[in-house]
C-alpha positions as CSV (number, residue, x, y, z in Angstrom):
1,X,1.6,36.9,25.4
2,X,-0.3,36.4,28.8
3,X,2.2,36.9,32.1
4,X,3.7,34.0,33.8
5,X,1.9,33.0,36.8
6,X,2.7,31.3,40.0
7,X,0.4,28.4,38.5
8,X,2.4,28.2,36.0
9,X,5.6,27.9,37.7
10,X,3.8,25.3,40.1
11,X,2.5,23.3,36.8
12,X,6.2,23.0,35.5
13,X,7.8,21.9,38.9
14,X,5.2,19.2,39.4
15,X,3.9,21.6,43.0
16,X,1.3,23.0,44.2
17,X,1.4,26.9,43.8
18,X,1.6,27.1,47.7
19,X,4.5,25.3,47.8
20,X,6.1,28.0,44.7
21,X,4.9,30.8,47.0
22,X,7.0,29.7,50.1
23,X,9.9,28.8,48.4
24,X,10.3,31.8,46.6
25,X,9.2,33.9,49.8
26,X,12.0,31.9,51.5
27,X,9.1,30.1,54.1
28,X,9.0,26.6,53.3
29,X,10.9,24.1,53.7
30,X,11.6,21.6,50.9
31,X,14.0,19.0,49.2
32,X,17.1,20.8,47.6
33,X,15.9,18.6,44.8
34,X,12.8,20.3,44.8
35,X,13.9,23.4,45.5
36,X,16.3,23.0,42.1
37,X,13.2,22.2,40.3
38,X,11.2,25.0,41.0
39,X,13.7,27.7,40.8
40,X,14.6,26.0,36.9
41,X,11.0,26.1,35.9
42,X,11.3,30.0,37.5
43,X,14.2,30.5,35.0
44,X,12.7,28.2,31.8
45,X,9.4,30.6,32.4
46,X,11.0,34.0,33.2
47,X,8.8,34.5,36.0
48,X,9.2,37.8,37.7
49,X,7.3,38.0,41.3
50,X,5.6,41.0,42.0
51,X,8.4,42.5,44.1
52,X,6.7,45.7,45.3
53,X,3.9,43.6,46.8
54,X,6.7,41.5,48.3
55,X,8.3,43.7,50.0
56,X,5.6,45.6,51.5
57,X,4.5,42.1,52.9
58,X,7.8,41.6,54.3
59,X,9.4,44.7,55.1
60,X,11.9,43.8,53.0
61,X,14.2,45.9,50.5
62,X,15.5,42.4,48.5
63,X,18.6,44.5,47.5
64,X,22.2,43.4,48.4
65,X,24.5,46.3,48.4
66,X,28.0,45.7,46.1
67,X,30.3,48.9,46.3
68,X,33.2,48.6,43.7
69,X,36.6,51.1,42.7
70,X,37.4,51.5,39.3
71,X,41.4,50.2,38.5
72,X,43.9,52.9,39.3
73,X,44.3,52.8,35.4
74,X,40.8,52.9,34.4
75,X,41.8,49.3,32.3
76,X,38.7,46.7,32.7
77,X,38.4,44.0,35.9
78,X,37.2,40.6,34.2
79,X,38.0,38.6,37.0
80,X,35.5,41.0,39.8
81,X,33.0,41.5,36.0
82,X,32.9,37.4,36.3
83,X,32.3,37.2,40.5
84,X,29.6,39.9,40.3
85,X,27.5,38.4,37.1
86,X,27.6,35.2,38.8
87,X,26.3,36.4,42.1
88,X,23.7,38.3,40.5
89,X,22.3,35.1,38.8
90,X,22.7,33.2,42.0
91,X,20.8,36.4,44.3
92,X,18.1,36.9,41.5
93,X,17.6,32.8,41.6
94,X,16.5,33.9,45.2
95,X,14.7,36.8,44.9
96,X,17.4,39.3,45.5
97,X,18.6,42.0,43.4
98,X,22.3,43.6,43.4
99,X,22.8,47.4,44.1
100,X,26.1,48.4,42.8
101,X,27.6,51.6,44.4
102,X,30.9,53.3,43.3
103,X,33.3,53.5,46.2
104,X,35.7,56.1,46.9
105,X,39.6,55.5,47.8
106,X,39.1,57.1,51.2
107,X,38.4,54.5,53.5
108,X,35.9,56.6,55.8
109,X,33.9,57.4,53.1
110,X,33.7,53.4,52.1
111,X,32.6,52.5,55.9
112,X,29.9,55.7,55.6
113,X,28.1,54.0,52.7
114,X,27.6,51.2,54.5
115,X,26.6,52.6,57.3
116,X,24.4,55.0,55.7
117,X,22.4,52.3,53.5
118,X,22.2,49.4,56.2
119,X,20.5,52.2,58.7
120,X,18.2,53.1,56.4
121,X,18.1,49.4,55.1
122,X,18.1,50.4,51.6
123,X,20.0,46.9,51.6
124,X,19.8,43.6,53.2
125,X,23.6,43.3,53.5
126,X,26.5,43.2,51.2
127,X,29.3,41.6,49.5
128,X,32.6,42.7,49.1
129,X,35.5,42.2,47.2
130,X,39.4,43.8,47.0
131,X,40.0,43.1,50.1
132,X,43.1,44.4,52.3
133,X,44.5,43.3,55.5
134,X,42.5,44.7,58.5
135,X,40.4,46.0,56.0
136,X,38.0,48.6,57.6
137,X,35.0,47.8,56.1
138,X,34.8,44.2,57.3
139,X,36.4,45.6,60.8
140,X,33.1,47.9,60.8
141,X,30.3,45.3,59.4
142,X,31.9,42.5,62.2
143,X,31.2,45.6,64.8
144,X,28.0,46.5,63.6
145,X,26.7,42.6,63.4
146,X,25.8,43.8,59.8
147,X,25.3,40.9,57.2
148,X,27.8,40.6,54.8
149,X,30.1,37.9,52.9
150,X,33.5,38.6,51.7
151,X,35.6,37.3,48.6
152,X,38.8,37.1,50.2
153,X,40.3,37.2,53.9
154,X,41.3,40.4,55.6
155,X,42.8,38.8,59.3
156,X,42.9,35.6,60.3
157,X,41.6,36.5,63.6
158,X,38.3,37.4,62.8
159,X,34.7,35.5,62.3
160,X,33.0,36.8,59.5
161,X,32.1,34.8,56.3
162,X,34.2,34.6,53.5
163,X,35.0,32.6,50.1
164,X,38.3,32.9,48.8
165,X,41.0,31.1,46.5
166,X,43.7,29.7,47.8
167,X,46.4,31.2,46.1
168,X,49.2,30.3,48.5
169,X,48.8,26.9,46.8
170,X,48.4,28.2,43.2
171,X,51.6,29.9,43.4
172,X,53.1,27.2,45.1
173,X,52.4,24.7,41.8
174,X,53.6,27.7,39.6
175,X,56.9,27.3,41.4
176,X,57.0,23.8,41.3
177,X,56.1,23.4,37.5
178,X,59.2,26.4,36.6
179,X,61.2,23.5,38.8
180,X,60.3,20.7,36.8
181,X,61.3,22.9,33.7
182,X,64.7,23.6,35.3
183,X,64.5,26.9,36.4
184,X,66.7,27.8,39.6
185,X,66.3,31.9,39.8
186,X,62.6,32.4,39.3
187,X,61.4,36.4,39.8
188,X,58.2,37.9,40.8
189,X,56.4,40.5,40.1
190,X,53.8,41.8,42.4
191,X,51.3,43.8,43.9
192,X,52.4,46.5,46.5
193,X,52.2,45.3,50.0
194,X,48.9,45.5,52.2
195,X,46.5,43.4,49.6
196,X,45.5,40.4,51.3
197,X,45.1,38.2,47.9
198,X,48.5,39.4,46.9
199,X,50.2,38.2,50.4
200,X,49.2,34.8,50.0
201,X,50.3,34.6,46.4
202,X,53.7,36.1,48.0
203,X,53.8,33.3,50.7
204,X,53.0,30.5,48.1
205,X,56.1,31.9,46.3
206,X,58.5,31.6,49.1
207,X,57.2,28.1,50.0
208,X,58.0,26.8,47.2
209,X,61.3,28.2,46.8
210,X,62.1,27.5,49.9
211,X,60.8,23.8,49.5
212,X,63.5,23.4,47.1
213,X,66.4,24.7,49.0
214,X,66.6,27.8,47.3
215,X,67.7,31.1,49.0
216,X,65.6,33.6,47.8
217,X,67.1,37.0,46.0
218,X,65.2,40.0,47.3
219,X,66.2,41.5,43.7
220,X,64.1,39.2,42.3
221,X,60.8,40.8,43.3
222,X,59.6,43.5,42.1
223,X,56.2,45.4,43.1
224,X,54.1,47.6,41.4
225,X,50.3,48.1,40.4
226,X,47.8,45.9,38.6
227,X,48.6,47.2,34.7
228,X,50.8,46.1,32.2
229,X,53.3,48.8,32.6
230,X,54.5,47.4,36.1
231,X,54.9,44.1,34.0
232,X,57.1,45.9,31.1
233,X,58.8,48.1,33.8
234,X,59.4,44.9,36.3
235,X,60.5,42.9,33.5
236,X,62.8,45.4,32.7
237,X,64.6,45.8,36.3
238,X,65.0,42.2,36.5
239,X,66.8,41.6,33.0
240,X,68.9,44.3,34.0
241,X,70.2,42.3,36.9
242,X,73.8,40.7,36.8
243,X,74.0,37.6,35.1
244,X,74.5,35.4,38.3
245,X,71.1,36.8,39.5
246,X,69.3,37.2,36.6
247,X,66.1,35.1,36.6
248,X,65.2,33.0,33.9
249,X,62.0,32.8,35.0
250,X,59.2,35.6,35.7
251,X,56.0,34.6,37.5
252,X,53.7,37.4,37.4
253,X,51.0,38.0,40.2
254,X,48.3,38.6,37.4
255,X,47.5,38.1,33.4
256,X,47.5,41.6,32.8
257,X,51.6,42.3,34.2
258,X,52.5,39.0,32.1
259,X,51.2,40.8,29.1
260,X,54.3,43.7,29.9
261,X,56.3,40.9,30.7
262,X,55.9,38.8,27.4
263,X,56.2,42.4,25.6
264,X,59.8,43.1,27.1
265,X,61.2,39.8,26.8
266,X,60.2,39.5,23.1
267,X,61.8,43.1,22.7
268,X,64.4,42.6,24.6
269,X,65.5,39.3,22.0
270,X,64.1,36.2,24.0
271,X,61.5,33.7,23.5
272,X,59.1,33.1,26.0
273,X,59.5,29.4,26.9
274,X,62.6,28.4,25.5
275,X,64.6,31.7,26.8
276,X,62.7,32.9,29.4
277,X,59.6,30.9,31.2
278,X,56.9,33.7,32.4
279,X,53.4,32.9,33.9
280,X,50.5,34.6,34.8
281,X,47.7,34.4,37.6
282,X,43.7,34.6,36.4
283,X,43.6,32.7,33.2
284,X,41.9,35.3,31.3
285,X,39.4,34.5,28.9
286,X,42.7,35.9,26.6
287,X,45.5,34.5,28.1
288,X,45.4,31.4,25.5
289,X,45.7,33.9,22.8
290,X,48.7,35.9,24.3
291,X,51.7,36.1,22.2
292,X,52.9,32.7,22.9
293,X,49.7,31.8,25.0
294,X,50.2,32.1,28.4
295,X,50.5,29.7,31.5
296,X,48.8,30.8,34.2
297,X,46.5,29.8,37.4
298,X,42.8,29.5,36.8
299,X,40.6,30.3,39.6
300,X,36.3,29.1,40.3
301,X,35.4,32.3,39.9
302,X,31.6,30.6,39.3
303,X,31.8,29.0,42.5
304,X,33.0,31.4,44.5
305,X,29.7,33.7,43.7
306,X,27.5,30.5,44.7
307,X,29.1,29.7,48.2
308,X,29.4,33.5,48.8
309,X,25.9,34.2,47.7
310,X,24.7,31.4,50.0
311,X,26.8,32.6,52.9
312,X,24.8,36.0,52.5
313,X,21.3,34.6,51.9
314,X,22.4,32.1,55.0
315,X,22.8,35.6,57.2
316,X,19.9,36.9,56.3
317,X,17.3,34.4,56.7
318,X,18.5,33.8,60.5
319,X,19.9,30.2,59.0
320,X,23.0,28.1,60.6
321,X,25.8,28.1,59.1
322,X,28.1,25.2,59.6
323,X,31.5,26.9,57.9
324,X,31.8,30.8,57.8
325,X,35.7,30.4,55.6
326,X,35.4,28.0,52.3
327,X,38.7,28.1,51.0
328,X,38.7,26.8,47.5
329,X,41.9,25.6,45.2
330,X,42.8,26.9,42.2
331,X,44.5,24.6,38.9
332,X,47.5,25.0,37.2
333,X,46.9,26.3,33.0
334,X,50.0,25.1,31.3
335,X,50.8,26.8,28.3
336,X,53.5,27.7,25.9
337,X,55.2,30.6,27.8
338,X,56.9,28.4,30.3
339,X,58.1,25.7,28.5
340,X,61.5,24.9,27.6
């Protein structure tokens, strides 16, 4: 089979190959609709540029650095496995290629591999994830006026680009459907203080408590890892409450603590739903096939890699940017676990 050509890719996108050249080498200016077109006839034809040429002509590594921690217990991450394949497709679509480092739990070590492959510009920036509050990776790339995008805030008080869910508001609708079901004492079980994503789930859990007038038990949450042993353990600690306190609902900060939540409850003699209403956050790929399937909050994982990717690309090709914080809304999943 002969290699795809430039020609080629120009024949399919109705162009001249000049016109594929620039595009692809980010130095024309065209239609999005042609722009589409071009970079579809790129992926029909699997055309792959001669990148080593490329780069010598522009001094250019076409690498974005990606530096991820494994769980605390090893178990897999499907929600960062879905953000990163989705960024890759939307990076490659431009030329770019993802370089994935393994980053240690000390933070001085995380801020030295940036530093380290930024000065020797291994990488063209980077994207993060797992952010924390005043997280000193982004406090370090804001100093340094290093490009990067972020999925997920770290302080409101700084100017950098990030794409995040909102899940104030996806907590918030969790609270409100366990309302419509009846539920007065709703538990939570969360992430230890100091994660950013987990704070705003927090906050969307007060709110909506507190937007129906009810005073909230500080028994009822309970904090622990992202594994479902904090779910079985928290589950546990909040059955064993007194009766008058005793939730009768359990909304869990993630899918994987609602699995040790529905595991408790079902040992512990209750029906999820009709005994004992327990949600999730993620909607897992799984979650519908949980043991009863599981209500939960599902979140544009897809379109979070696309606006982060193109905040990135933005940075890098010296472009405007009109919004540097896209905040996007989850949806409510509603499944058999909560219902009465």
């Amino acid at each position: 089979m002969s290699k795809i050509t430039l020609k080629d890719v120009a024949m399919a996108a109705g162009v001249s190959y000049q016109t594929v050249s620039k595009v692809l080498n980010k130095q024309a200016t065209v239609s999005p609709e042609t722009e589409e077109r071009i970079w579809e006839a790129v992926r029909q034809l699997h055309y792959r540029p001669n990148v080593s040429a490329r780069n010598l002509r522009t001094q250019s590594s076409n690498l974005i650095g990606y530096a991820w921690q494994r769980a605390a217990d090893e178990s897999p991450r499907p929600i960062l496995d879905q953000f990163l394949y989705n960024a890759v497709l939307r990076f490659e679509q431009a030329g770019y290629h993802v370089l994935t480092l393994l980053m240690g739990s000390d933070e001085e070590m995380d801020v030295t591999i940036y530093r380290e492959l930024y000065g020797r510009r291994q990488v063209e920036g980077f994207i993060l994830a797992d952010t924390n509050h005043d997280d000193p990776r982004i406090a370090y790339l804001i100093e340094q006026n290093i490009p990067f995008a972020s999925f997920g805030r770290a302080n409101d008080a700084w100017d950098f680009c990030w794409v995040d869910v909102d899940g104030r508001h996806g907590m918030h609708i969790v609270v409100e459907h366990l309302l419509a079901q009846g539920h007065r004492r709703i538990g939570l079980i969360t992430w230890p203080e100091g994660s950013e994503a987990g704070a705003h789930r927090e906050a969307g859990y007060q709110d909506g408590l507190a937007a129906a007038g009810i005073e909230l038990n500080p028994r009822w949450i309970v904090r622990g890892e992202n594994t479902v042993q904090t779910g079985a353990e928290g589950t546990t600690r909040l059955l064993d409450l007194p009766a008058a306190e005793r939730p009768t609902a359990v909304m869990c900060i993630s899918d994987f603590i609602a699995i040790g939540a529905l595991n408790v409850a079902r040992a512990a003699g209750l029906q999820p739903g009709p005994d004992i209403a327990i949600t999730g956050y993620d909607d897992l790929p799984m979650s519908q096939f949980f043991h009863p399937p599981l209500t939960t909050v599902h979140q544009p994982i897809a379109e979070v890699s696309r606006q982060l990717a193109e905040l990135l690309l933005k940075q890098i090709n010296h472009e405007p940017i009109a919004q540097k914080g896209i905040l996007l809304n989850p949806r409510l999943v509603v499944r058999e676990s909560s219902r009465g």
